[in-house]
N, C-alpha and C positions, 0 to 999 in steps of 0.2 A: 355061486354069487360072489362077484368080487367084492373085497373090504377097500371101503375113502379111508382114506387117510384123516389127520386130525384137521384139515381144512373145513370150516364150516360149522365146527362146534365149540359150544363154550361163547361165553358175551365177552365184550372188551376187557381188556388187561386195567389192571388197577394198578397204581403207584406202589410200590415195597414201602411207603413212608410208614415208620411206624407211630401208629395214631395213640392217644391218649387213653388210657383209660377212665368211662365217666368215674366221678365218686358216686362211692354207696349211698344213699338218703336212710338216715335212721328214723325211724318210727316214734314220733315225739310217745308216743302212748306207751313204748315199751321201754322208755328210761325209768327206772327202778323198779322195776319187775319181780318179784323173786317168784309168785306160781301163776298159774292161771287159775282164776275161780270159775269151776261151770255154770254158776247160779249167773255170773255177770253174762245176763243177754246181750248187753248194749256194747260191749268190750268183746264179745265172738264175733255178733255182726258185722264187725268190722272187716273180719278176714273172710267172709260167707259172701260171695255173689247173690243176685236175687235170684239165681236158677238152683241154689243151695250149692254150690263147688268154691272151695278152700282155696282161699287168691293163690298162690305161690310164693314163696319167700321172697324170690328176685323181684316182685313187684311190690311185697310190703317194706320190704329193705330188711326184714326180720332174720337175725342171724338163724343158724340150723339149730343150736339149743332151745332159742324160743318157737322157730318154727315146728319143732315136733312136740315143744307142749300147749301150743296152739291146733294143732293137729287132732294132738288125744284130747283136749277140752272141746272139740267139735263136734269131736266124734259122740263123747260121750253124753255130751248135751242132746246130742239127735236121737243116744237110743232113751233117754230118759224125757225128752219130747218137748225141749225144752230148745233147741235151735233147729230151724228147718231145711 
């Protein structure tokens, strides 16, 4: 079987301009932050979809330090039954 060439693949070429990066949005809720409490319900739900899965940082604006203690306050809310 013979091999096409690169004719025919791939969508239209895009401009090399280089584009902006958006800014981060910070999470009014995590300015002064120092832990996460797992009793706080109303402050985990925040980050918990209604199918119970953990938003992602990039969409809370939450840096990687509060996203992993967000992370483990979810967690362990759900094994003490207390976030769903």
């Amino acid at each position: 079987m013979a091999r096409r060439g690169k004719q025919g693949r791939g969508g239209p070429r895009r401009s090399r301009k280089k584009e902006e990066a958006p800014t981060r949005r910070r999470l009014k809720v995590l300015d002064g932050l120092k832990a996460v409490n797992i009793d706080d319900y109303d402050f985990l739900r925040q980050f918990v979809t209604e199918h119970g899965k953990i938003i992602p940082g990039r969409l809370t604006g939450a840096s990687a330090k509060y996203q992993r203690a967000i992370k483990k306050g979810i967690r362990r809310g759900r094994v003490m039954g207390l976030v769903g």
